[in-house]
GULUM-815655 format. One line per 10 residues: number of its first residue (from 1); for each residue x, y, z of N, C-alpha, C. Coordinates in pm, whole numbers, plus 50000, padded with zeros to 5 digits. Example, Ala and Ser with C-alpha at 12.3 -4.5 7.8 and 13.67 -1.06 7.14 Angstrom:
1) 51319 49431 50780 51230 49550 50780 51320 49670 50780 ~ 51285 49775 50708 51367 49894 50714 51290 50003 50787
# end
This chain:
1) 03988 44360 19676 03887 44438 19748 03863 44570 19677 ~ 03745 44606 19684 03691 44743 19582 03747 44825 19671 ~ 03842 44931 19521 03848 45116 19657 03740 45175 19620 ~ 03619 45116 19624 03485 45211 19530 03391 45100 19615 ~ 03369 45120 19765 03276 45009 19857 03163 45136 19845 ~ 03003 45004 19892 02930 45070 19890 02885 45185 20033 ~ 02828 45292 20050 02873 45388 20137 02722 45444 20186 ~ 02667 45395 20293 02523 45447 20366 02549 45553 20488 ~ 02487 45666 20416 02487 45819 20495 02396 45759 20642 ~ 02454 45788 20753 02355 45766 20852 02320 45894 20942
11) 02180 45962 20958 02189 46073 21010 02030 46056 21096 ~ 01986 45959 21066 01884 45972 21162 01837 45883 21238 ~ 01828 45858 21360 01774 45760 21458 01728 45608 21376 ~ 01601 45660 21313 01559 45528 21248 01672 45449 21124 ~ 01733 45529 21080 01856 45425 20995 01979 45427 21082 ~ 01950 45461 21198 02125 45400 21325 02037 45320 21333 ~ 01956 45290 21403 01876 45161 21432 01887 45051 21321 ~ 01825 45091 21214 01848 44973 21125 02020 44917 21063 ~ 02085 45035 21047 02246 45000 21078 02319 44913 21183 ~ 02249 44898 21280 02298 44889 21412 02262 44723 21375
21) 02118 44723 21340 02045 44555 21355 02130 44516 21215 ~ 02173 44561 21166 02292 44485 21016 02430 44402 21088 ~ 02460 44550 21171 02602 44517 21232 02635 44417 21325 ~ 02457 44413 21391 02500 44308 21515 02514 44174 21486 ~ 02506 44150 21334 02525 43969 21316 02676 43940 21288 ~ 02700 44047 21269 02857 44061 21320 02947 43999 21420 ~ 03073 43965 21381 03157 43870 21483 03269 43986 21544 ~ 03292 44073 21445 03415 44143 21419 03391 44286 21336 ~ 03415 44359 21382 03348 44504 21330 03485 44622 21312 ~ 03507 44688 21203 03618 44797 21169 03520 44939 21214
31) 03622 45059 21312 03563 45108 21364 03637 45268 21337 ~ 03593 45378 21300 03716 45485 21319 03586 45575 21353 ~ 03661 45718 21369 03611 45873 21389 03708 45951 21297 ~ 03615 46060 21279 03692 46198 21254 03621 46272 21348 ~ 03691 46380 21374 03684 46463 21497 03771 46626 21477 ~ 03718 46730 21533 03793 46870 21567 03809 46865 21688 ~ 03932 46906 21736 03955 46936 21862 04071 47092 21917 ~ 04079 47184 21801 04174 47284 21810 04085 47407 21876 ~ 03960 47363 21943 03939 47499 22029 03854 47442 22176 ~ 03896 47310 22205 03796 47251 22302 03882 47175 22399
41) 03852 47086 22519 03897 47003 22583 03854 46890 22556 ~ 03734 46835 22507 03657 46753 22462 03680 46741 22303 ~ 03696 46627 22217 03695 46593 22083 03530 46652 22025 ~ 03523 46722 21962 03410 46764 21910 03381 46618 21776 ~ 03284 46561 21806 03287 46410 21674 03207 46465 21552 ~ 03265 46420 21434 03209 46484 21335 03202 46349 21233 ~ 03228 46217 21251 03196 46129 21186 03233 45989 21226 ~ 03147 45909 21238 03169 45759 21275 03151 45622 21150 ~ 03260 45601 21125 03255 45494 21024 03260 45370 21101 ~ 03138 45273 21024 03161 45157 21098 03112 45033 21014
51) 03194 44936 20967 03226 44831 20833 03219 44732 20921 ~ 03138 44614 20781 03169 44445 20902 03212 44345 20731 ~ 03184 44459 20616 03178 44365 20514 03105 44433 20447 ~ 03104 44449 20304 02972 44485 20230 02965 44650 20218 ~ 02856 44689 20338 02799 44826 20306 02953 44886 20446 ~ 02966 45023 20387 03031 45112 20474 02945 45196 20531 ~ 02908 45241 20667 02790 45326 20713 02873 45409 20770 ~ 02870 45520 20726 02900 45701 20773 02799 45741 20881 ~ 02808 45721 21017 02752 45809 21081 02730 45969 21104 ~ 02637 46033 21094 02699 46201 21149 02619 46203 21273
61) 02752 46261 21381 02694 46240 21516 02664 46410 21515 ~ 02700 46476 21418 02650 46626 21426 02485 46645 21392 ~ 02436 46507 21342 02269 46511 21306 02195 46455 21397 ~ 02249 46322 21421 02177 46179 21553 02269 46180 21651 ~ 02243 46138 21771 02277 46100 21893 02312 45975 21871 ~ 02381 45914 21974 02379 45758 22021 02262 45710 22034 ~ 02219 45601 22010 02072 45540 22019 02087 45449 22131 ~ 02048 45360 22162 02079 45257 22262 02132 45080 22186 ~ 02098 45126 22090 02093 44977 21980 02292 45023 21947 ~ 02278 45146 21948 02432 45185 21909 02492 45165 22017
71) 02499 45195 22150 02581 45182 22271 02566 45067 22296 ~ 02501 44939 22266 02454 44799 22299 02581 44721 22197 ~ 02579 44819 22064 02658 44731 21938 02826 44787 22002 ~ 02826 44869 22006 03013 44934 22080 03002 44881 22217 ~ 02926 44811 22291 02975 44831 22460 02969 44675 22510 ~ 02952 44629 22374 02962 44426 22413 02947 44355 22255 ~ 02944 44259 22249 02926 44157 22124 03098 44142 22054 ~ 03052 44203 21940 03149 44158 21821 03259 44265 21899 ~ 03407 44214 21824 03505 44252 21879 03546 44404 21763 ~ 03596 44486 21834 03591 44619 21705 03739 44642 21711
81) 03785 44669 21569 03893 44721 21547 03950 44850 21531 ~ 04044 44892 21606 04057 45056 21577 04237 45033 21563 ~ 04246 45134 21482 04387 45179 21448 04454 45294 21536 ~ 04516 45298 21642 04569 45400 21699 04463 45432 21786 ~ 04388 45373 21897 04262 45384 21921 04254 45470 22052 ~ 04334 45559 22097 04325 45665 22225 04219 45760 22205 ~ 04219 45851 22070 04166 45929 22056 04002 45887 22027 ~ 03997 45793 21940 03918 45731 21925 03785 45681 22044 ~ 03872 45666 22152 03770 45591 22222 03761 45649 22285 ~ 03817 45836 22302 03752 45932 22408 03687 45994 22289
91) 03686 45999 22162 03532 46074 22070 03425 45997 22111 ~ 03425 45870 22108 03313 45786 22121 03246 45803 22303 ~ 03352 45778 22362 03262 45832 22487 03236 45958 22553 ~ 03258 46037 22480 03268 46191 22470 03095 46210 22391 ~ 03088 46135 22287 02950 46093 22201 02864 46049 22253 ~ 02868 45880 22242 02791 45793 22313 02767 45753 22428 ~ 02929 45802 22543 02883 45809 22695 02934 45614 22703 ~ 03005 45531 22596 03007 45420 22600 03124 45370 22542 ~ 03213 45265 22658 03344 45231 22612 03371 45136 22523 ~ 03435 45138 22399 03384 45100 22297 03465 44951 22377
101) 03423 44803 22412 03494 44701 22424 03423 44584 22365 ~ 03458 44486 22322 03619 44411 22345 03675 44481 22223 ~ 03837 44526 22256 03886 44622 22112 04010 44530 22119 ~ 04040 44560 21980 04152 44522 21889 04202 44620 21843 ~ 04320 44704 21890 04434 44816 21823 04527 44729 21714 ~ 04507 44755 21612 04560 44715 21511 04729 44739 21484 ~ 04718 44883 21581 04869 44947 21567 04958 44860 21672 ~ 04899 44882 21798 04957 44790 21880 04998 44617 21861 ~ 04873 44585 21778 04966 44447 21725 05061 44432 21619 ~ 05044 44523 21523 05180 44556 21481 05240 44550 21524
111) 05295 44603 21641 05394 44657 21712 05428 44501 21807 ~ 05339 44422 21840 05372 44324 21849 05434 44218 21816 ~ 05421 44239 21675 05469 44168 21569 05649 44209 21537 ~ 05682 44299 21608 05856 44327 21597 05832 44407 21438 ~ 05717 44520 21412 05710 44637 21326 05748 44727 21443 ~ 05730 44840 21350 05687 45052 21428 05579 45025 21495 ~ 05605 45019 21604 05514 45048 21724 05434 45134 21697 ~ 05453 45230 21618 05375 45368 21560 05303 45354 21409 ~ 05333 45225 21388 05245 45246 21243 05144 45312 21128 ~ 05118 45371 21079 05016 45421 21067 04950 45377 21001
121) 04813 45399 20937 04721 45294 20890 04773 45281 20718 ~ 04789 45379 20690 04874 45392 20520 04993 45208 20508 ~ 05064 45267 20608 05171 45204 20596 05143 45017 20660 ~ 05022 45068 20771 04928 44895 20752 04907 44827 20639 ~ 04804 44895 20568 04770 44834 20503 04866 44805 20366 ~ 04965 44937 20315 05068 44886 20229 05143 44757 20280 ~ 05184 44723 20404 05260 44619 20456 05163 44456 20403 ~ 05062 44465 20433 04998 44368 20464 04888 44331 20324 ~ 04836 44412 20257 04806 44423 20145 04849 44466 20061 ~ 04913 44555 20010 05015 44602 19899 04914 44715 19846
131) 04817 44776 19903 04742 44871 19843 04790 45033 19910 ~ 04760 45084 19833 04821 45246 19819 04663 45317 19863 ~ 04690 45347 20033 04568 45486 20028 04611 45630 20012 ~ 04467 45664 20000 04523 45825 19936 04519 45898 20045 ~ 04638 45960 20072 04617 46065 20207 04565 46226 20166 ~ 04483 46238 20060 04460 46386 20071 04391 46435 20090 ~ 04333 46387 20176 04208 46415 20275 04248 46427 20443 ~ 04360 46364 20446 04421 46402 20615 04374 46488 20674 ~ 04375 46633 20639 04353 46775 20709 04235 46796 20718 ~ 04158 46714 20653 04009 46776 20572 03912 46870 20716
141) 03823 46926 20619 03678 46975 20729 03609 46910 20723 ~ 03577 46829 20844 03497 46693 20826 03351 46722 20942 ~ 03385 46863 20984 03237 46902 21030 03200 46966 20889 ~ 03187 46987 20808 03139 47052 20699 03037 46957 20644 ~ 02916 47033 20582 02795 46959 20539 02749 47016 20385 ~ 02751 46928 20262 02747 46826 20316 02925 46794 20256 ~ 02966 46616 20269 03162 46630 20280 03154 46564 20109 ~ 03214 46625 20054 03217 46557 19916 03257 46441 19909 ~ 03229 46404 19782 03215 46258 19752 03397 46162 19805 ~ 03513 46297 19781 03645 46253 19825 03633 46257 19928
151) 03593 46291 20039 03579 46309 20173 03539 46162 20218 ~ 03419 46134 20160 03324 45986 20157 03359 45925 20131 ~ 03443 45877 20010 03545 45746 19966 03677 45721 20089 ~ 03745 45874 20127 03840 45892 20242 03761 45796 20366 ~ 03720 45837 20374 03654 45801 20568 03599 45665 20514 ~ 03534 45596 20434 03509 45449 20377 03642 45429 20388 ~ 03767 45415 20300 03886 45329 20318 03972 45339 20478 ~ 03909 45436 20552 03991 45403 20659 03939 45275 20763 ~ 03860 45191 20701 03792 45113 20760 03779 44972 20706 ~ 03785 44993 20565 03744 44900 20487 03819 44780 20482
161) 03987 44804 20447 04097 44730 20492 04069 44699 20627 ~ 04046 44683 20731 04106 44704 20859 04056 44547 20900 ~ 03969 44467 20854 03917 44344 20859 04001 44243 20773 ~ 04058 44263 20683 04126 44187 20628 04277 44184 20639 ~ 04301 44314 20722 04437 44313 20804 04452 44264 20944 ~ 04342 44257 20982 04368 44176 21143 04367 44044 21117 ~ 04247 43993 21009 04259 43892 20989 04435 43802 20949 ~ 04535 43902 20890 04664 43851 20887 04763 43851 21011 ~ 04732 43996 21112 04737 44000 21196 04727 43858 21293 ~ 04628 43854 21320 04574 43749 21405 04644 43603 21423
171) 04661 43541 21275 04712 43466 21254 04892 43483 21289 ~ 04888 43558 21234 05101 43574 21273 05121 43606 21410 ~ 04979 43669 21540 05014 43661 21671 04995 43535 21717 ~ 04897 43446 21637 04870 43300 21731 04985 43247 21674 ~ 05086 43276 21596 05179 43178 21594 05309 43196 21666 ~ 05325 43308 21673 05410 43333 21769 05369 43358 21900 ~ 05265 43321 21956 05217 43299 22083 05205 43428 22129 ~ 05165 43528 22070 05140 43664 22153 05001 43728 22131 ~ 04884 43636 22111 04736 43699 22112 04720 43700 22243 ~ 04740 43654 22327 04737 43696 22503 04787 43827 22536
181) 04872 43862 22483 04990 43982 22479 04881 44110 22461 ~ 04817 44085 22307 04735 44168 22259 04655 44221 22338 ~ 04525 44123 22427 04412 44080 22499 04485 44192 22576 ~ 04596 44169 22659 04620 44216 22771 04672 44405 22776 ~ 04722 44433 22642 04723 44552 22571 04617 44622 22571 ~ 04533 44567 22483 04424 44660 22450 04313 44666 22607 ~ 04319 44611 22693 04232 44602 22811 04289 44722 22900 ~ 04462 44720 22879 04513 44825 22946 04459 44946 22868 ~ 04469 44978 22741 04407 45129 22689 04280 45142 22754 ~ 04185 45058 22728 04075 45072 22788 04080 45093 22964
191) 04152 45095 23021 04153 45110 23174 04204 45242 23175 ~ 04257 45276 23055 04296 45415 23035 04277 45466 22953 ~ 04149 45453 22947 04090 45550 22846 04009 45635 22930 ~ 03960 45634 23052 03903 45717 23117 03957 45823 23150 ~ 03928 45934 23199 03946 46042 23290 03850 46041 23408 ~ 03958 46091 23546 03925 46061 23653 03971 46187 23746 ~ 03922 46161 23853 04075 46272 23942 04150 46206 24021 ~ 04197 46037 24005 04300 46043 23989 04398 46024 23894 ~ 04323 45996 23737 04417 46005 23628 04487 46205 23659 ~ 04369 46284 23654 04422 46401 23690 04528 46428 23796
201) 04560 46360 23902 04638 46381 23979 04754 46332 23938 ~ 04791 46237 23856 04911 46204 23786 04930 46262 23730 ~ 04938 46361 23632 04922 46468 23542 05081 46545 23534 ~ 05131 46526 23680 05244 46627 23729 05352 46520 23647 ~ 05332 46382 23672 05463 46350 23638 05563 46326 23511 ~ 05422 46367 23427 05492 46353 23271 05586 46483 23265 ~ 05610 46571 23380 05660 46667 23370 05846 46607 23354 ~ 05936 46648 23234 06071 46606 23254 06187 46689 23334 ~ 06111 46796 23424 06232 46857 23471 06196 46835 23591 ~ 06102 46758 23633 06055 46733 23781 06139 46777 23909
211) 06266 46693 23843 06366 46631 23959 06411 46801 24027 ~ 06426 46901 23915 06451 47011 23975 06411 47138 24061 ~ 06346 47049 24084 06201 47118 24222 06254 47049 24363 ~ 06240 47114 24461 06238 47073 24592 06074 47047 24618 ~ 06105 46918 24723 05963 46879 24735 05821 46932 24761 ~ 05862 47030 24796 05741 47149 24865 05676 47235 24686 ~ 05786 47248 24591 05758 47286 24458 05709 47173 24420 ~ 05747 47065 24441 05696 46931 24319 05571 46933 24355 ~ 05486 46912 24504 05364 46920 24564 05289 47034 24515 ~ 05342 47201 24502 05284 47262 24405 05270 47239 24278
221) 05332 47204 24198 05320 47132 24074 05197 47030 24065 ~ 05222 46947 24116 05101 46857 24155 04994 46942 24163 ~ 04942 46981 24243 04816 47040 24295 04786 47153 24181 ~ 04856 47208 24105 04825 47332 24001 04797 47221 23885 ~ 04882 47115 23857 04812 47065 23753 04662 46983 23728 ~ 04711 46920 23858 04536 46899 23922 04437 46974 23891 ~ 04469 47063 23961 04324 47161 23906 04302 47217 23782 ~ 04422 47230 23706 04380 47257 23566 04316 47164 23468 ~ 04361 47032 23492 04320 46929 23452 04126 46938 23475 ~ 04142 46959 23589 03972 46989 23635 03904 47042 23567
231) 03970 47208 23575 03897 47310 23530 03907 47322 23357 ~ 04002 47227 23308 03965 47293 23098 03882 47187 23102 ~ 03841 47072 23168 03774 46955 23157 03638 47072 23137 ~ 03565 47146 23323 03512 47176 23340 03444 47301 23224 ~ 03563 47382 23197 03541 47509 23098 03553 47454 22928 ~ 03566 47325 22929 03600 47249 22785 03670 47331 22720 ~ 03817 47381 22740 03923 47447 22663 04039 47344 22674 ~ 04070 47373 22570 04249 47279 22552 04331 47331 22704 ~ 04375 47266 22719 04438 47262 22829 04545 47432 22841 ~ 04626 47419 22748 04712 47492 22712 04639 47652 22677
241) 04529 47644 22654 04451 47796 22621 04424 47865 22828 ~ 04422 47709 22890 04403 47784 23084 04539 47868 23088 ~ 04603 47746 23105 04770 47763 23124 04822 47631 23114 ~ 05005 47678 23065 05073 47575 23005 05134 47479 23122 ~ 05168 47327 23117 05272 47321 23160 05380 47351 23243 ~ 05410 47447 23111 05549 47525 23123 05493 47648 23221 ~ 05408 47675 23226 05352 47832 23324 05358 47784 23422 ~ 05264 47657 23450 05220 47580 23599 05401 47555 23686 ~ 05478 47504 23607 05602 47442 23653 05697 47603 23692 ~ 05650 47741 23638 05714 47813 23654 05647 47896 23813
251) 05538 47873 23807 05502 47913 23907 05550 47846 24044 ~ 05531 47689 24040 05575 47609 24136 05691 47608 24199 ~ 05818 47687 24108 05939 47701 24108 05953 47855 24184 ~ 05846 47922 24164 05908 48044 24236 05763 48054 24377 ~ 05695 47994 24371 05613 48005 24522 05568 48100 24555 ~ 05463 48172 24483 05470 48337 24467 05344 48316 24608 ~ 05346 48444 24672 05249 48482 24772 05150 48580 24751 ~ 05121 48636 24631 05075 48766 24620 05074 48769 24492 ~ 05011 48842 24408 04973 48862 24269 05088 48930 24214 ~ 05099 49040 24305 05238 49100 24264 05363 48978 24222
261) 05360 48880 24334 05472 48788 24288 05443 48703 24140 ~ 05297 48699 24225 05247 48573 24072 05305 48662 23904 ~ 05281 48805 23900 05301 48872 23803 05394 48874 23689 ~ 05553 48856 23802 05625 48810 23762 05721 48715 23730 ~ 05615 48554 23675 05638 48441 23596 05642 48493 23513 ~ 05721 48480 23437 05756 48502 23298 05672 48430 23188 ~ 05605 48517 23112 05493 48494 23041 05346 48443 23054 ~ 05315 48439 23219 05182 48440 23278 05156 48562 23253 ~ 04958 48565 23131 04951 48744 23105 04862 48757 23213 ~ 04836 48956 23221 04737 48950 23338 04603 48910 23292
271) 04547 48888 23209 04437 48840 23196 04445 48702 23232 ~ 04500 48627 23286 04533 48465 23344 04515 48469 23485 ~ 04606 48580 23549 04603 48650 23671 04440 48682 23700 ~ 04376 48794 23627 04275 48826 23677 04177 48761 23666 ~ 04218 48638 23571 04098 48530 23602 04127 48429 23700 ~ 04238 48368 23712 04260 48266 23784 04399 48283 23918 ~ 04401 48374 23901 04517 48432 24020 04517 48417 24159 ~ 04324 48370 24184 04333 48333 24324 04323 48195 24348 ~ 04306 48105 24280 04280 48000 24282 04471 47919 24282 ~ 04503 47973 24173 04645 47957 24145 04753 47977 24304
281) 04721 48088 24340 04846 48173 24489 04744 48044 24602 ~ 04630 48033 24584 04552 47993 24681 04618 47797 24681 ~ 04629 47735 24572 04685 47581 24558 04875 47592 24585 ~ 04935 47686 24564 05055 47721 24586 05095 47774 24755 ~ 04971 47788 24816 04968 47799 24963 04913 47705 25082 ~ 04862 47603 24999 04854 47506 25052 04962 47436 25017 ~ 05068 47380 24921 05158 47326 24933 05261 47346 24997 ~ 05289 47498 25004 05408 47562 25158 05342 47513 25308 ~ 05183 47486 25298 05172 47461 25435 05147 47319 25489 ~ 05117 47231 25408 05081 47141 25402 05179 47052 25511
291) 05144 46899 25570 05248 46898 25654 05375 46801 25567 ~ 05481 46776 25647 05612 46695 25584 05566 46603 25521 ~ 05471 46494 25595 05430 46387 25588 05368 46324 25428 ~ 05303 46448 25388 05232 46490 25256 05313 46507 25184 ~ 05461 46531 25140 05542 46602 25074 05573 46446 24935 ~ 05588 46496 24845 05663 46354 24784 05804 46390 24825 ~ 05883 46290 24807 06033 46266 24817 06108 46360 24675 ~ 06215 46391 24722 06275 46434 24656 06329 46365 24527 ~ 06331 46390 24429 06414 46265 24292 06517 46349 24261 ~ 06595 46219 24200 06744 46220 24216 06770 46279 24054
301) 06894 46310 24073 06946 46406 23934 06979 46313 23870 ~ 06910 46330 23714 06902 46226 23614 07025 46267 23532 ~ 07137 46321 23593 07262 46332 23475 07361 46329 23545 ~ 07356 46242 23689 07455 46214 23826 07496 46084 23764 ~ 07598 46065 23823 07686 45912 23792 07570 45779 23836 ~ 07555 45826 23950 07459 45672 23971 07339 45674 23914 ~ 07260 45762 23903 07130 45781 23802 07176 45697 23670 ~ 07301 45774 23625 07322 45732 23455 07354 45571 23465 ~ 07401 45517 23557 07447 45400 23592 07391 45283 23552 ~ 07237 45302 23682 07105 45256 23689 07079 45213 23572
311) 07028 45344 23497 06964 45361 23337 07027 45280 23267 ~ 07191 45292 23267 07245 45187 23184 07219 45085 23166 ~ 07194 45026 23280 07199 44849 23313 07095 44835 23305 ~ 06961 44886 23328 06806 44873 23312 06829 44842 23115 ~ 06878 44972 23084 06836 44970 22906 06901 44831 22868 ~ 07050 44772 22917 07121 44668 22873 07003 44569 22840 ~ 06942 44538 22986 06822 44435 22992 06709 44448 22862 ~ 06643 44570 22895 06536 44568 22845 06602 44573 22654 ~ 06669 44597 22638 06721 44573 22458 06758 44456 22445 ~ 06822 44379 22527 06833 44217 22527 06725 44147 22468
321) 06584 44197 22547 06498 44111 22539 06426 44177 22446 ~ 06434 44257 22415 06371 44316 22300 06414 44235 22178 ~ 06547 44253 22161 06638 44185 22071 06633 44042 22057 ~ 06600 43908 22146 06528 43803 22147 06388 43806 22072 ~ 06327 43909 22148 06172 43853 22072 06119 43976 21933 ~ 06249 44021 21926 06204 44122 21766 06083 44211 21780 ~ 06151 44266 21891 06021 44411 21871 06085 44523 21954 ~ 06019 44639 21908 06148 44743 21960 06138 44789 22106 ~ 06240 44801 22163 06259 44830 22284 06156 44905 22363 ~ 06093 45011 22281 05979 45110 22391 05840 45037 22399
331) 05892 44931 22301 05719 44858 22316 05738 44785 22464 ~ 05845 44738 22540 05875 44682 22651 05910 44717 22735 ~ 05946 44874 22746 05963 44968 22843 05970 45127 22816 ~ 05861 45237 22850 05944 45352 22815 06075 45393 22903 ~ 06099 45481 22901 06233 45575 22925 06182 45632 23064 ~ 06012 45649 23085 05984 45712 23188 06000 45601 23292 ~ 05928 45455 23198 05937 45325 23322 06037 45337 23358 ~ 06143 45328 23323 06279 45309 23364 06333 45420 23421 ~ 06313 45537 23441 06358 45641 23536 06288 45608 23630 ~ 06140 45577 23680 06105 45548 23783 06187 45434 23860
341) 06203 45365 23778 06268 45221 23814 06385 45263 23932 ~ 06462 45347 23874 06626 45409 23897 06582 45490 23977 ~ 06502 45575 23989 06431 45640 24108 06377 45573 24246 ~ 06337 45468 24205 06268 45407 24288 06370 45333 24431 ~ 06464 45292 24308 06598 45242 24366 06672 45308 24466 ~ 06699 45442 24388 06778 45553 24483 06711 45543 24635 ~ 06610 45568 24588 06502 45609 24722 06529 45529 24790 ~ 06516 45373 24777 06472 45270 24853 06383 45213 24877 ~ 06311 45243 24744 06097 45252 24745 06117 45090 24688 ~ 05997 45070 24722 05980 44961 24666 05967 44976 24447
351) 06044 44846 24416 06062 44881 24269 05892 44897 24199 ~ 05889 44987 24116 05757 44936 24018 05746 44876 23882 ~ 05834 44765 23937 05804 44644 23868 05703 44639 23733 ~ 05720 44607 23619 05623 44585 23521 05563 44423 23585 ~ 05412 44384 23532 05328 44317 23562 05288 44290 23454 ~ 05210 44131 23453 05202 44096 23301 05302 44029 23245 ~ 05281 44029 23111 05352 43956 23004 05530 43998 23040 ~ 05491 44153 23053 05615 44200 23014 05722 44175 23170 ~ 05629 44194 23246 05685 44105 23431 05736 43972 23426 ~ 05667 43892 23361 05738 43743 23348 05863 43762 23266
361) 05922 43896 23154 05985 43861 23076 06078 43948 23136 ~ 06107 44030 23236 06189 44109 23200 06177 44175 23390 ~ 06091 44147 23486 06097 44144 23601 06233 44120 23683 ~ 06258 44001 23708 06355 43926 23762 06507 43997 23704 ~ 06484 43997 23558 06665 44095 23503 06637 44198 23542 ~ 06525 44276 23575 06564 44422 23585 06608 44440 23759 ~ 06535 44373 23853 06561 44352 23927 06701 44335 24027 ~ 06751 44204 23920 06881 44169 23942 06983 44284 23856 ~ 07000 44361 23794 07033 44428 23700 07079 44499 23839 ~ 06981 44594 23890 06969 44699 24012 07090 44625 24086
371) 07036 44533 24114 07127 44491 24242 07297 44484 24238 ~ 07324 44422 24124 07458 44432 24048 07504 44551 24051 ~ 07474 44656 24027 07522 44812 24008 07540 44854 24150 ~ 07517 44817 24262 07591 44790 24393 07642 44716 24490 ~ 07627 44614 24390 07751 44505 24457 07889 44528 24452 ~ 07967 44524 24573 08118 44568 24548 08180 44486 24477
# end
């Protein structure tokens, strides 16, 4: 395969259109972005490559819009391939307003395949073709006009391979019986690829010190991240330029009533305060008042004997079966599934069970696993 493919600048309505009527005789389409995102909440898109064979077409979404022939070719037909495709498919609907489907994550079937779950496209295509790309363009300014000719060969090879690697792909999942696996993968990114308010309302729990909040703090937590989630959406700032995390979780922890209190979180400045200080004391006063009923439950200390217990016998399982079907353990459970799991337990909640592929494989042991760890 040429590292020297041929390369069509696309910047205006009438050649997306005629790009678009090339692509659609297409079965199977290689798909990427480049993008800035170090002063926004939103991916600012600064280039859409999109290959079926033959010509490579460079979109600039900084010149043309989405057309409708373009949201028609990403939002049904041929199946598109993306490498690592999260970011990806919030530039595009951040762009085009259109979810790029039916998709194929290339990384994720890797990862299927009992590789790095994390692959990266370098190390794809060395695996699978034996070709060497050039990474020295990684960092590049790819809103810059116009992108030199290395820029242009860069953003062509991240695409170009990507058809003749699924194509090996493909074949080594139908033989080991896991293209269902895939199907059922990539449908989940896409169910989560949106933002919502209630993806926003989950927001609290990627937090890892959770457990050390009393419930009336965890409910503040909740509700402060909520709304930040809202508002950098709303003000399109990185999340972390409102407030951090680490600020939101410090506030929740001390329950301030008054600005004076709010003041002193440690490293909330007053310019945070005098912008958002009432909104902040104001979501932190509804969680002191709110009634019991509303409260989440308390979670259990993740470095107590029976916590560590749990975890044990959950991980025993889930590396078992990892270790049967040759692929690494977090592709079949994270660390968070499984604290919920052990959480869930403590409580007495009903388990949350994985569903799917990974439910038929690993449901029933984790299950029974639990139960064993209190049998006398």
């Amino acid at each position: 395969m040429s590292l020297d493919p041929e390369i069509r600048w696309i910047d205006t309505p009438e050649a997306l259109d005629a790009a678009c009527a090339e692509l659609a005789r297409a079965d199977t389409l290689a798909l990427d972005t480049e993008f800035f995102r170090e002063s926004s909440f939103y991916p600012v898109p600064a280039l859409v490559q999109l290959y079926a064979g033959g010509t490579v077409y460079l979109i600039d979404p900084q010149a043309v819009a989405a057309t409708p022939a373009l949201k028609r070719l990403l939002g049904e037909g041929a199946v598109k391939l993306l490498h690592a495709s999260s970011e990806d498919l919030e530039v595009l609907a951040t762009w085009a307003g259109v979810l790029v489907t039916p998709l194929v994550d290339t990384q994720v079937a890797q990862g299927l395949l009992g590789e790095d779950p994390a692959m990266g496209y370098q190390r794809l295509v060395a695996h699978w073709l034996g070709e060497t790309l050039p990474k020295d363009e990684t960092r590049s300014d790819w809103l810059a006009r116009p992108l030199s000719e290395t820029q242009l060969r860069y953003a062509a090879l991240d695409v170009v391979y990507l058809l003749e690697v699924w194509q090996h792909q493909k074949a080594a999942l139908e033989a080991a019986g896991r293209l269902g696996w895939l199907e059922a993968e990539c449908d989940t990114l896409l169910a989560q690829a949106g933002r919502s308010d209630e993806t926003d309302a989950q927001w609290y729990l990627r937090q890892r010190q959770l457990w050390k909040l009393a419930p009336r703090q965890i409910e503040a937590y909740r509700r402060l991240t909520t709304w930040r989630e809202g508002e950098a959406r709303r003000r399109n700032l990185p999340r972390g330029w409102l407030v951090s995390d680490k600020l939101l979780f410090a506030i929740a922890e001390r329950m301030p009533e008054n600005r004076h209190e709010l003041a002193r979180v440690d490293g909330l400045k007053p310019s945070q305060i005098k912008r958002d200080g009432d909104p902040l004391l104001a979501l932190v006063k509804e969680a002191k008042h709110c009634d019991e009923a509303e409260l989440p439950a308390a979670l259990p200390v993740p470095t107590s004997p029976a916590f560590k217990k749990r975890l044990k016998a959950l991980k025993r399982v889930v590396n078992a079966e990892a270790e049967a079907l040759g692929v690494a353990p977090e592709l079949l459970l994270r660390r968070r599934d499984l604290e919920a799991l052990v959480t869930a337990h403590l409580n007495g909640s009903a388990l949350p069970l994985p569903g799917g592929w990974r439910g038929e494989r690993l449901a029933a042991a984790l299950s029974h696993a639990l139960d064993e760890v209190v049998t006398p």
